[in-house]
KOLDOBA-843025 format. One record per residue (C-alpha): residue number from 1; residue in one letter; x, y, z. Coordinates in steps of 0.25 Angstrom, whole numbers, plus 5000, padded with zeros to 4 digits. Example, Ala and Ser with C-alpha at 12.3 -4.5 7.8 and 13.67 -1.06 7.14 Angstrom:
(1 'A' (5049 4982 5031));
(2 'S' (5055 4996 5029));
//
This chain:
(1 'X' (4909 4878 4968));
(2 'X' (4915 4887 4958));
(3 'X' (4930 4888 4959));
(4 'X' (4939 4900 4959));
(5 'X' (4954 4901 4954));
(6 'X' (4964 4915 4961));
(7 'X' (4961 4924 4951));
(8 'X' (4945 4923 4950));
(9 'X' (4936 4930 4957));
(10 'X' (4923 4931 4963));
(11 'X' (4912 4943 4968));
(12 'X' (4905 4938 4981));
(13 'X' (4892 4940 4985));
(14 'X' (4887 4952 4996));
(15 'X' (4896 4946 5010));
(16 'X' (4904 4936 5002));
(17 'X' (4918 4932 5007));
(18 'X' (4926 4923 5007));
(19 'X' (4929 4912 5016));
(20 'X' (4920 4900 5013));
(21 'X' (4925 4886 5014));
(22 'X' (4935 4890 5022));
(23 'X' (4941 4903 5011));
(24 'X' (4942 4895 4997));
(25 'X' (4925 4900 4995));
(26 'X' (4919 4914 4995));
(27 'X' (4906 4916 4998));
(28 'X' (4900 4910 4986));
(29 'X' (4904 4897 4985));
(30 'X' (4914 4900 4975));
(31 'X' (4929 4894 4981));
(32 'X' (4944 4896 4976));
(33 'X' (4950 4884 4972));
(34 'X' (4957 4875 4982));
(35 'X' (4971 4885 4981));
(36 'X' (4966 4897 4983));
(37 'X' (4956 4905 4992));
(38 'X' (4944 4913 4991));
(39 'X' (4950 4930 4996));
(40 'X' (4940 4939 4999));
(41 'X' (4946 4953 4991));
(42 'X' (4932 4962 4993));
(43 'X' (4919 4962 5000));
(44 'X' (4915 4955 4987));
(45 'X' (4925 4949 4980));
(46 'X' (4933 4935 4981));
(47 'X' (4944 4928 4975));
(48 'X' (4952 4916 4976));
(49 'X' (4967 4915 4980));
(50 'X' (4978 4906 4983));
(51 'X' (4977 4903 4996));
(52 'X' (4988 4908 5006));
(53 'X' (4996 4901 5017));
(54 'X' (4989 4899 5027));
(55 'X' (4991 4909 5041));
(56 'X' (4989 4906 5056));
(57 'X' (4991 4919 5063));
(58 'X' (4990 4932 5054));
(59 'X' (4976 4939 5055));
(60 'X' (4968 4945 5044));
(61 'X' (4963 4960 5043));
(62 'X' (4948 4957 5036));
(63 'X' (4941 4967 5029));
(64 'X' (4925 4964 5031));
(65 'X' (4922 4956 5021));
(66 'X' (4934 4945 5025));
(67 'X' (4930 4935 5037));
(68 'X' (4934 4922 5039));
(69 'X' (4922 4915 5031));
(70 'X' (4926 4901 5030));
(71 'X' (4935 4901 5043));
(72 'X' (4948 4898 5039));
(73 'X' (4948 4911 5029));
(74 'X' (4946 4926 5030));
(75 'X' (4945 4929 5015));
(76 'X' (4959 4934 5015));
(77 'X' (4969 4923 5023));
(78 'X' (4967 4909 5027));
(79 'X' (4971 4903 5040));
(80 'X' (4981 4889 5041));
(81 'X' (4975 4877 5045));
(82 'X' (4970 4876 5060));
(83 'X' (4967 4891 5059));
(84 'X' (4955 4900 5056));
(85 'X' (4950 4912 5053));
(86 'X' (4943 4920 5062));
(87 'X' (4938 4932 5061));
(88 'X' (4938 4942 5073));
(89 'X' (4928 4952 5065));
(90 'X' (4926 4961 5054));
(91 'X' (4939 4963 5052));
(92 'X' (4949 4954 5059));
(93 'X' (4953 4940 5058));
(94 'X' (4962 4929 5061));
(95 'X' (4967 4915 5061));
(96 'X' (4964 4907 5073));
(97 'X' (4967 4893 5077));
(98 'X' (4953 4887 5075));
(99 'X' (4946 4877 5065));
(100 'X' (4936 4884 5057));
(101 'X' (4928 4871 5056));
(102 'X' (4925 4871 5072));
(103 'X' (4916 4878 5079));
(104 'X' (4924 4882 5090));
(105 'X' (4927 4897 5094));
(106 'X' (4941 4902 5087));
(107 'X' (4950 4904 5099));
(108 'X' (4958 4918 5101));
(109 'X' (4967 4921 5090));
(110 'X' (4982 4916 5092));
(111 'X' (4992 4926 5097));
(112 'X' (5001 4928 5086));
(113 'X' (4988 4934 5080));
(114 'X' (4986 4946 5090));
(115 'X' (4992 4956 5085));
(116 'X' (4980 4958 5077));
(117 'X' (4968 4960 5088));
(118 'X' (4954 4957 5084));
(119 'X' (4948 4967 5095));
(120 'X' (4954 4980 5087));
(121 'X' (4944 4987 5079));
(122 'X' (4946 4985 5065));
(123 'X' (4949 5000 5058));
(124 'X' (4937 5008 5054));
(125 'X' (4938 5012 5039));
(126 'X' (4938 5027 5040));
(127 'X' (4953 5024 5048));
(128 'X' (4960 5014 5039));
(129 'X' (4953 5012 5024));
(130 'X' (4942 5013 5016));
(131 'X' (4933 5003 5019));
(132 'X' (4935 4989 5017));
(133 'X' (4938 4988 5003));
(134 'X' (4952 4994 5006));
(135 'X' (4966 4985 5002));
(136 'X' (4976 4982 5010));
(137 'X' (4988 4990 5002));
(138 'X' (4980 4999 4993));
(139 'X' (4980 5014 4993));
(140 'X' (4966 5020 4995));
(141 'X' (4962 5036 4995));
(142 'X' (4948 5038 4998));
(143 'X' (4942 5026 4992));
(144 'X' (4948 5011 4993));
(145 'X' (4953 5007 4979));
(146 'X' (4947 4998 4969));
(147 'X' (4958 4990 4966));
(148 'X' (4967 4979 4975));
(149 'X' (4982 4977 4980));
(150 'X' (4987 4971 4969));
(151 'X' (4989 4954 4972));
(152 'X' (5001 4947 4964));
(153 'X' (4991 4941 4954));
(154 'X' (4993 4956 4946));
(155 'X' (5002 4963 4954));
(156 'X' (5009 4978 4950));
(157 'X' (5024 4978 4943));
(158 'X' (5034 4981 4953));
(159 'X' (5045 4979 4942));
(160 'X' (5057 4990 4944));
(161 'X' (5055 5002 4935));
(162 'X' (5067 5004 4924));
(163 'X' (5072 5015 4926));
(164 'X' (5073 5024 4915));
(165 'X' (5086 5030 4910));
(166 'X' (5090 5043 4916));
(167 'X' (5081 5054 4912));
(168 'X' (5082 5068 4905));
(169 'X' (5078 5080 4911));
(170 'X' (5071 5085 4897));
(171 'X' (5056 5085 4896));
(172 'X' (5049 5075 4886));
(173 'X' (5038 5083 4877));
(174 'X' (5023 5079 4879));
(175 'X' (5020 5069 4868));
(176 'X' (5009 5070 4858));
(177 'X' (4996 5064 4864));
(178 'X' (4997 5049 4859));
(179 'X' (5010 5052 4851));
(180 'X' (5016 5039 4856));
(181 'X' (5011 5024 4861));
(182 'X' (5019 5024 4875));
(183 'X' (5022 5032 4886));
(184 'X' (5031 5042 4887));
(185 'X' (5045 5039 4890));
(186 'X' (5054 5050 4890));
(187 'X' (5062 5054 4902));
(188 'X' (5057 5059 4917));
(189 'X' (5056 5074 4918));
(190 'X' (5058 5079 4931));
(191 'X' (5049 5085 4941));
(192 'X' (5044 5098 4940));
(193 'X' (5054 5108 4948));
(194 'X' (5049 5111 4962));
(195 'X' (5043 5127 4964));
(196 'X' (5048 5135 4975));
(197 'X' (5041 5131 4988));
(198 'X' (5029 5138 4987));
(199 'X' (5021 5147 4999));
(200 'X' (5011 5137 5009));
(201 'X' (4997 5141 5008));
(202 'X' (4989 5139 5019));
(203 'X' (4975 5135 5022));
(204 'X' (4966 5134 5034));
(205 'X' (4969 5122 5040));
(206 'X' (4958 5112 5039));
(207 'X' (4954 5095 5040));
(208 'X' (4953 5091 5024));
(209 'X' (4948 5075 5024));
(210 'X' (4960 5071 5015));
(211 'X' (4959 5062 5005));
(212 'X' (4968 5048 5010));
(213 'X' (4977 5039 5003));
(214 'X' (4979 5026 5012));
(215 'X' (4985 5015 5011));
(216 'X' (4979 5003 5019));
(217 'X' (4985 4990 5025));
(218 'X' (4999 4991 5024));
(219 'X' (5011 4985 5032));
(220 'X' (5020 4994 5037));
(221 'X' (5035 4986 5036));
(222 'X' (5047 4989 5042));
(223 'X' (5061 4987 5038));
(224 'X' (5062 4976 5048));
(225 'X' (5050 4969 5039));
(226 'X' (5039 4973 5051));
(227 'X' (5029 4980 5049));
(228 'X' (5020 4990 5060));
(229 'X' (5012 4983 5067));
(230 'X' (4999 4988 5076));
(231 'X' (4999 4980 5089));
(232 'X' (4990 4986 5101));
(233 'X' (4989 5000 5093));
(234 'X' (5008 4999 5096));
(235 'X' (5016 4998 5083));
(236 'X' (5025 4988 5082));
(237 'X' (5033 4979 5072));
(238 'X' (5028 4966 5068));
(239 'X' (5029 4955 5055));
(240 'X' (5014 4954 5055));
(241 'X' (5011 4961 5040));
(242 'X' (4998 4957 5038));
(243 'X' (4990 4958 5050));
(244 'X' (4981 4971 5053));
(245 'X' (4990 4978 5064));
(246 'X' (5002 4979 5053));
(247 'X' (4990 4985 5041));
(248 'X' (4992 5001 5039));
(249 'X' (4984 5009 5032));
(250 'X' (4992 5025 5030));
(251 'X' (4983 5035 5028));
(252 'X' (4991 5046 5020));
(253 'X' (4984 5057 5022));
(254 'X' (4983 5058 5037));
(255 'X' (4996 5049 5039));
(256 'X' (4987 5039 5047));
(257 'X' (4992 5023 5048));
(258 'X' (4980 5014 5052));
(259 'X' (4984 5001 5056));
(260 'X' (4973 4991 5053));
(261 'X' (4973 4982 5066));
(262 'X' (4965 4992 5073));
(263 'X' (4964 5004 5066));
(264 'X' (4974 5015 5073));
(265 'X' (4983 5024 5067));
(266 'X' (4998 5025 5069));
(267 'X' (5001 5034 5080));
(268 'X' (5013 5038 5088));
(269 'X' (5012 5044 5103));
(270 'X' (5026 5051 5109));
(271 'X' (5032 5043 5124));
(272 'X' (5033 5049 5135));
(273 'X' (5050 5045 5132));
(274 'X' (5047 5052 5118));
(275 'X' (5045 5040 5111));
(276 'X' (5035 5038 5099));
(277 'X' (5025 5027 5102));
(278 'X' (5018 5023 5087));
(279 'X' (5004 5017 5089));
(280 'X' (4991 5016 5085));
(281 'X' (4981 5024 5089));
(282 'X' (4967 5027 5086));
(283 'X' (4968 5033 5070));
(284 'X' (4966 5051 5071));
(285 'X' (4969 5058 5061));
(286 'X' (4971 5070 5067));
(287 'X' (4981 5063 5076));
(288 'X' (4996 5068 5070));
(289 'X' (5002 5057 5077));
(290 'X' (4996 5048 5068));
(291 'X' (5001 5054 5055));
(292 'X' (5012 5047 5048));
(293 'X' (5016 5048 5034));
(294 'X' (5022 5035 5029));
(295 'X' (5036 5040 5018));
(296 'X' (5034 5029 5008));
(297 'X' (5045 5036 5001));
(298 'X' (5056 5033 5013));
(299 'X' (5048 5021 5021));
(300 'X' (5044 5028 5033));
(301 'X' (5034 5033 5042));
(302 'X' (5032 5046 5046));
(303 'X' (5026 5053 5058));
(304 'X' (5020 5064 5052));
(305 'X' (5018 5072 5064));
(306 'X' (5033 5069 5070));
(307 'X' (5040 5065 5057));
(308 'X' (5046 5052 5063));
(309 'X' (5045 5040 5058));
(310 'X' (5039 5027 5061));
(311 'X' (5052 5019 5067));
(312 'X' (5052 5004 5071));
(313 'X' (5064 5000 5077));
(314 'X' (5064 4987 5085));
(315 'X' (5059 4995 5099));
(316 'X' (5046 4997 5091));
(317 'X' (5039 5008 5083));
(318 'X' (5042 5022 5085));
(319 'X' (5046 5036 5079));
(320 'X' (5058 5042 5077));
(321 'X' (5065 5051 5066));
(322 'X' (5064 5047 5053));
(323 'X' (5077 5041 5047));
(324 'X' (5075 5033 5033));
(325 'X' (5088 5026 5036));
(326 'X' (5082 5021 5048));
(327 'X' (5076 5007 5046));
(328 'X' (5067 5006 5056));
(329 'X' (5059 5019 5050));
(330 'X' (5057 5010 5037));
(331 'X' (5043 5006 5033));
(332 'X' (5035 5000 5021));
(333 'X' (5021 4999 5018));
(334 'X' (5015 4986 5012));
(335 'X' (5003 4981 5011));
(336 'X' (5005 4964 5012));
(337 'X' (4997 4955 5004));
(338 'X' (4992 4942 5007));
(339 'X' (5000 4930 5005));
(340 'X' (5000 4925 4990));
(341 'X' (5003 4908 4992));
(342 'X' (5011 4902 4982));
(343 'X' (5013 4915 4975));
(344 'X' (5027 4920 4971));
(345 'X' (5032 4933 4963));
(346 'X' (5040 4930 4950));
(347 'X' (5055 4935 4954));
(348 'X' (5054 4951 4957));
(349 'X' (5064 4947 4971));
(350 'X' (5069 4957 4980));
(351 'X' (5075 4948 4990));
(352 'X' (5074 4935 4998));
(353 'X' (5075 4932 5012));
(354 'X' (5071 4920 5021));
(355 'X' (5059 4920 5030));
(356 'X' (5050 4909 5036));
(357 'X' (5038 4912 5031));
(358 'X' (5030 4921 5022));
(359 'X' (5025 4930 5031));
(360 'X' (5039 4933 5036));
(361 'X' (5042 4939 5021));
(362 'X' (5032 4951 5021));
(363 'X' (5040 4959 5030));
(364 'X' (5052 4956 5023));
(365 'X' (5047 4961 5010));
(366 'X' (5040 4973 5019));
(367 'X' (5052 4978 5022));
(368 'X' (5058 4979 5008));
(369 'X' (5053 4992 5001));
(370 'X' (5056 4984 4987));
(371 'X' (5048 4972 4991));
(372 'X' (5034 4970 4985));
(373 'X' (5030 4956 4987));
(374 'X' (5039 4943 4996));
(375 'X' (5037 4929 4992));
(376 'X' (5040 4918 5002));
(377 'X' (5047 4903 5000));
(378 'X' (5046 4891 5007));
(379 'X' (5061 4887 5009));
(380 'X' (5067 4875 5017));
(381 'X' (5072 4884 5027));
(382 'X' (5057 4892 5030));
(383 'X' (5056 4902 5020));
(384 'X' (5061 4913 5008));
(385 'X' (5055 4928 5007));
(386 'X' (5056 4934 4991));
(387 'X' (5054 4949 4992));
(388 'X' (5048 4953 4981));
(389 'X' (5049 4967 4973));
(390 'X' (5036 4962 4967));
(391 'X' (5025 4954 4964));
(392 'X' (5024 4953 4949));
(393 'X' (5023 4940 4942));
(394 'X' (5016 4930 4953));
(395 'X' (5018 4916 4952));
(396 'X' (5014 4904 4959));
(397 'X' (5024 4898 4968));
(398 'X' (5022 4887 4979));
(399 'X' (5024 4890 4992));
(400 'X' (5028 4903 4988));
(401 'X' (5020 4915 4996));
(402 'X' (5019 4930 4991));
(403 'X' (5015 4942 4997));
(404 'X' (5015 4956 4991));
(405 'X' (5017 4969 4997));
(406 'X' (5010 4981 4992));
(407 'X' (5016 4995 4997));
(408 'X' (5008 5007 4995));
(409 'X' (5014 5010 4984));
(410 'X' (5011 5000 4974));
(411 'X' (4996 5002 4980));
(412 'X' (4996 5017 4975));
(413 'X' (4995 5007 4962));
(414 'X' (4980 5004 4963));
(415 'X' (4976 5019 4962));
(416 'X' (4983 5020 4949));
(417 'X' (4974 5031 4938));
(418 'X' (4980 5027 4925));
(419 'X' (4980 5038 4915));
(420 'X' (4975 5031 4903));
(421 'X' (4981 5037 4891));
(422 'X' (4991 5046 4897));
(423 'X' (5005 5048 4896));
(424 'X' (5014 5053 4907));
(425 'X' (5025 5061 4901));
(426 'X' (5039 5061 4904));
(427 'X' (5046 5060 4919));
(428 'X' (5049 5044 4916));
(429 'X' (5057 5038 4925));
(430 'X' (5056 5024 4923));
(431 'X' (5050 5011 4913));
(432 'X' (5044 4998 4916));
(433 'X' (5035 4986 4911));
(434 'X' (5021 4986 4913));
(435 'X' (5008 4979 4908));
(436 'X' (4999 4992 4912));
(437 'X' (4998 5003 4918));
(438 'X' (4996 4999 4932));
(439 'X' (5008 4992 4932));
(440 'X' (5016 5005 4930));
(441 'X' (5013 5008 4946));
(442 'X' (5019 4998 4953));
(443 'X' (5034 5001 4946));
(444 'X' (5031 5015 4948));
(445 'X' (5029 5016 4962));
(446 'X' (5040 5009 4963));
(447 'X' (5049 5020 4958));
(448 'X' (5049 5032 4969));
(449 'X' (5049 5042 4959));
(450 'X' (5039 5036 4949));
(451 'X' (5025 5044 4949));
(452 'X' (5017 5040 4935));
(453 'X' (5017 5033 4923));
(454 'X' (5016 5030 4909));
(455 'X' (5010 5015 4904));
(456 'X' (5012 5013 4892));
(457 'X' (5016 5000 4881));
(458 'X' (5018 4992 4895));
(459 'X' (5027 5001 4900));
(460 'X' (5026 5011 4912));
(461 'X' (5034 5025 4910));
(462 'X' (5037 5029 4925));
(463 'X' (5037 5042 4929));
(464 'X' (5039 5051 4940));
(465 'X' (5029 5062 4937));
(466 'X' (5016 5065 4928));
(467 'X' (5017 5079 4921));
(468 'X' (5015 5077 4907));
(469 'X' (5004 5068 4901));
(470 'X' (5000 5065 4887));
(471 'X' (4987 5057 4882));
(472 'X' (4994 5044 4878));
(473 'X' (4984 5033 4875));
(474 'X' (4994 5023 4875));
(475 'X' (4999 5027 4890));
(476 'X' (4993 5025 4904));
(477 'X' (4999 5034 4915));
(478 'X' (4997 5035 4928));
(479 'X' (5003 5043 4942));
(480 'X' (5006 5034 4953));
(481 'X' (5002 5039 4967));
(482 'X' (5013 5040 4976));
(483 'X' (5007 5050 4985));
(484 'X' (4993 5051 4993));
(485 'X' (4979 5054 4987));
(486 'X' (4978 5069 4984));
(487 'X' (4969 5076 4993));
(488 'X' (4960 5088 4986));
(489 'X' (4958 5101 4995));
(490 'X' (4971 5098 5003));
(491 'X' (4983 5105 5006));
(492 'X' (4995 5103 5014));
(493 'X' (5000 5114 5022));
(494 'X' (5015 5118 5020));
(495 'X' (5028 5109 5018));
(496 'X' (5030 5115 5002));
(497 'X' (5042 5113 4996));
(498 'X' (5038 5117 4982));
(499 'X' (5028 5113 4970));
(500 'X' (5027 5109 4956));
(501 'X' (5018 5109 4945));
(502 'X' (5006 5099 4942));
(503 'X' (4994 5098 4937));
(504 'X' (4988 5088 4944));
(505 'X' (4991 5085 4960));
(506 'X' (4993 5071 4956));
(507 'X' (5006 5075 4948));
(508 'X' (5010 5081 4962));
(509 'X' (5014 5069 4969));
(510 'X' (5025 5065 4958));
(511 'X' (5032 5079 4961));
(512 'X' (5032 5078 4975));
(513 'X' (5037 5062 4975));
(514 'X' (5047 5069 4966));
(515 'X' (5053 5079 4977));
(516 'X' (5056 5070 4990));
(517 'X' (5054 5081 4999));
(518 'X' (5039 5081 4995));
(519 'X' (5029 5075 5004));
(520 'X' (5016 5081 5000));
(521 'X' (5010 5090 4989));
(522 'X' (4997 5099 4986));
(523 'X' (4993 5102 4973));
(524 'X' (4985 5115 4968));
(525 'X' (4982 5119 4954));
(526 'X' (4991 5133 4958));
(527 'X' (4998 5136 4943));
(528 'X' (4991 5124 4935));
(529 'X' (4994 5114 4946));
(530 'X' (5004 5113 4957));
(531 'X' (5011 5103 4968));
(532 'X' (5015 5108 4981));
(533 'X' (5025 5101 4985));
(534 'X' (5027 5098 5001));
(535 'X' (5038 5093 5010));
(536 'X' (5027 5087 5022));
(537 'X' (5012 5086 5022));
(538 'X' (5007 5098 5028));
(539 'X' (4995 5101 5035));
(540 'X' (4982 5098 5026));
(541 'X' (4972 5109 5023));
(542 'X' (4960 5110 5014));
(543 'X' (4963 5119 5002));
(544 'X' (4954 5119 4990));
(545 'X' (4961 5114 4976));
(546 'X' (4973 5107 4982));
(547 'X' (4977 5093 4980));
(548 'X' (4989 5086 4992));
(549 'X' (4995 5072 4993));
(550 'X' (5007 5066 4999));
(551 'X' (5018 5058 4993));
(552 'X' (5018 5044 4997));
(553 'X' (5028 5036 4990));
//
C-alpha cells in the first residue's frame, strides 16, 4: 500500500474518512507511516500527522464527516490503549473502556467524561456557524473562509515590532507613482482632528438582517487559567478546554455567545435576592438579556443590556459592576489546538512554571494575554510548562508536546486583501522583518494602535492609519480588521461624539480605534466621505447608503 509522510496529502473519494486500520488508513488504502496518523481536515480531504499522546477521558466535538471508522480513532484524536472510540451520533464521541476488536456492546462512558452529554442536541447551523466547513478559531462573515488556523508547520510571525524613533508631526509629500523600490518610511501623521459633535438623524425604526462577523470555537479563560464552562445549561469554572461545553462562538452583531455542547446562548435571569444568575438558555435574538459585547481592548465582558460585566469569583459566575482592576472580571479568548507530540518552539519563552501534565499548561498559557503557544517537559519531578510568545521556527523534540493558542485576533489574519502594488503613505509607527506580506499581520495586530501596512524588500512599514495611497509596484499593503464586518443600509441611532473624514468606511475603523472613547462608527458619503464616530452601539435602523461596524480589538 502506498505510503504517506506529515506533509503529503491526499483527496478522498465521495464518503471517505479516515479511521481504517485502526486511524493510520484513509478510505483508500493509502496509510501514513508507522509515526504518524491519517487526520480528517474536510469532508474530502486527508493527511497524515505525528501521532499524539494518547487520551482516556476528554471527548471529541465531530463534525459530520469524523466518526470513529477503525474503532480506536475518530479522525482527529486517538484513544490510549484498553480504550475506544465510540461514537454517540453524528456529532459526538468519546473514549470508552472497550476493546475494539470484540463484539461486545461498549459500556456507559466513564464519569469523568459527563460533563459532555450525548443526549443534548447538537447546534443547528443557523445558531452557531456556517455549515460544517466552519474552523474552530477562524473569523467568518456571511460565508465560512477558505483558508485554515494556521498549524506550526508555517505559522504567522509573532516577533515584537521595533519601534520606530519618535515621530514628527509634519506631513511626508505623496511620492511620484513608482519613484522609489520600497515602502514609504517617513514618520506617522496623526489622525485626522475630531468635528464637533454632529446632530442625530433619525429614521423609522425597523429589523435589518445584518451582516455578522463570528468568531466560532473559542475558550473563554479566566485569570485563574479556567475557562467558562456549560454544565446542565449553569455556568461554571472548569480546566476542561477542549471539550464542547467550554467552545464559544460570539456573535458580534447581535452580542450572542453559543456554547457548543448544546447550543444555547448566554443568558442572565435577576434572583429573587437581586442576584444575577448567568446561564444558558434557548438562543433568541431579540432577547436583550442575551446580548453581551466582549471588550477585547480591556478583557472583559460586557452585559450589553445592564453594563455589567461577567464576574467569576470563587462562588460561581455572576454579574457585577465593571471594574478592570478587578481580576475576576478578566477574560481571554482562544481557540486551543490539538496537541503537537514531540513538537517544541525554538526559544521565543515568556515564562516557565511547573505542572504534571500537559494538559495542565493550557490554562496556564490562557491566562497570559502575551502567551501564544505552551510546551510541556517531562522532568524527574512530573513535569515543565514553557509559555510561549510564539510558535515560529518548530522543531522536533522528544517527549516534548505543544499546543498553540490562537486569539481572535491573529484569526482577523486569514481575511487579509493585499493591495498588490500599493503603498500606504505616511503614519508609520513601527518596522519589522518579514518574508511576505502576510507575515506583516501577525506583528501588527499585536501592536494596539497598528491598522495597516506597507510590505516591501522583506519589510513591513506599520501603520496606524490608511489615508494616503500611491501605485508602488514594488509594495503590497494591506488594512488589518480590528473591527466587525461592515453592515450596508445600517445605521446606529445616537451616541455621536464627533466625525472625520474618509473615503472609504474601511478607513473608518482606524479613527475610531484611534479615539478610546469610540465603540462604533457609521459611514456616508456626506462631504466626499465621512465617519461618524460613536461612544455605544445604538439602536440599528435601515438607512439607504450607510455603512456601521464596531471596534473589536
Amino acid at each position: 500500500m502506498p505510503s504517506l509522510s506529515s506533509t503529503s496529502m491526499t483527496l478522498l473519494p465521495t464518503g471517505g474518512g479516515c479511521g481504517w486500520n485502526y486511524g493510520t488508513c484513509d478510505a483508500t488504502s493509502t496509510c501514513c507511516d508507522a509515526a504518524f496518523e491519517c487526520v480528517t481536515d474536510a469532508p474530502a480531504v486527508a493527511r497524515c500527522r505525528p501521532k499524539l499522546p494518547p487520551i482516556d477521558f476528554l471527548l471529541n466535538d465531530l463534525r459530520a464527516w469524523k466518526q470513529c471508522g477503525g474503532g480506536e480513532f475518530d479522525g482527529d484524536e486517538s484513544c490510549a490503549d484498553g480504550w475506544s472510540c465510540y461514537a454517540w451520533n453524528q456529532w459526538f464521541s468519546e473514549c470508552v473502556p472497550w476493546n475494539a476488536t470484540t463484539t461486545e456492546s461498549p459500556p456507559a462512558p466513564p464519569t469523568i467524561a459527563a460533563i459532555q452529554r450525548p443526549s443534548i442536541q447538537p447546534p443547528t447551523p443557523s445558531q452557531v456557524w456556517f455549515g460544517p466547513s466552519a474552523t474552530p478559531g477562524v473569523v467568518q462573515t456571511s460565508a465560512p473562509p477558505t483558508s485554515v488556523s494556521p498549524r506550526p508547520s508555517s505559522p504567522p510571525p509573532t516577533i515584537a515590532p521595533s519601534v520606530a524613533p519618535r515621530p514628527t508631526t509634519k506631513r511626508p509629500p505623496t511620492p511620484t507613482p513608482l519613484a522609489t523600490p520600497r515602502a514609504t518610511s517617513s514618520p506617522p501623521t496623526t489622525a485626522p482632528t475630531v468635528a464637533p459633535r454632529p446632530t442625530t438623524r433619525q429614521q423609522p425604526p425597523t429589523s435589518p438582517l445584518l451582516r455578522s462577523t463570528v468568531f466560532s470555537d473559542y475558550a473563554i479563560f479566566t485569570a485563574a487559567g479556567s475557562v467558562l464552562t456549560e454544565y446542565y445549561a449553569s455556568i461554571y469554572v472548569s480546566p476542561f478546554a477542549f471539550v464542547a461545553n467550554a467552545k464559544w462562538t460570539y456573535t458580534v452583531d447581535t452580542g450572542a455567545l453559543a456554547v457548543g455542547s448544546n447550543g444555547q446562548c448566554l443568558a442572565y435571569q435577576r434572583t429573587s435576592d437581586g442576584r444575577y444568575r448567568v446561564q444558558t438558555l434557548l438562543c433568541d435574538a431579540g432577547q436583550s438579556s442575551q446580548a453581551w459585547r466582549i471588550d477585547f481592548r480591556t478583557y472583559r465582558i460586557v452585559q450589553r443590556n445592564l453594563g455589567l460585566c461577567l464576574d467569576s469569583p470563587v462562588a460561581g459566575v455572576t454579574l457585577a459592576p465593571c471594574n478592570t482592576g478587578t481580576t475576576t472580571q478578566w477574560v481571554r479568548l482562544a481557540a486551543p489546538s490539538e496537541f503537537y507530540a514531540h513538537t517544541d518552539f525554538v526559544n521565543q519563552d515568556v515564562a516557565s512554571t511547573p505542572v504534571g501534565a500537559a494538559i495542565d499548561c493550557v490554562g496556564k498559557c490562557g491566562a497570559m494575554d502575551a502567551c501564544a503557544a505552551v510546551v510541556w517537559t517531562s522532568t524527574p519531578t512530573g513535569g515543565m510548562c514553557w509559555l510561549k510568545s510564539g510558535y515560529r521556527s518548530p522543531v522536533v523534540s522528544n517527549g516534548a508536546t505543544a499546543v498553540v493558542l490562537t486569539p481572535p485576533s491573529l484569526a482577523v489574519c486569514q481575511l487579509l486583501t493585499l493591495d498588490v502594488g500599493i503603498d500606504y503613505v505616511g503614519y508609520d509607527i513601527g518596522s519589522v522583518y518579514a518574508d511576505t506580506p502576510t507575515d506583516c499581520c501577525a506583528p501588527c495586530t499585536a501592536m494596539a494602535n497598528c491598522n495597516a501596512f506597507s510590505w516591501a524588500d522583506r519589510t513591513c512599514y506599520l501603520k496606524n492609519a490608511r489615508m494616503v495611497t500611491s501605485a508602488n509596484a514594488a509594495v503590497t499593503s494591506a488594512r488589518v480588521r480590528k473591527c466587525s464586518s461592515l453592515q450596508d443600509n445600517v445605521d446606529f441611532v445616537g451616541f455621536d461624539i464627533g466625525s472625520a473624514v474618509a473615503v472609504a468606511a474601511e478607513d473608518c475603523c482606524s479613527l475610531c480605534r484611534n479615539n478610546w472613547t469610540c465603540q462604533a462608527y457609521v459611514w456616508s458619503n456626506d462631504n466626499g466621505g465621512t465617519c461618524w464616530l460613536k461612544s455605544a452601539r445604538g439602536a440599528a435602523q435601515t438607512k439607504a447608503g450607510v455603512r456601521s461596524s464596531l471596534v473589536l480589538f
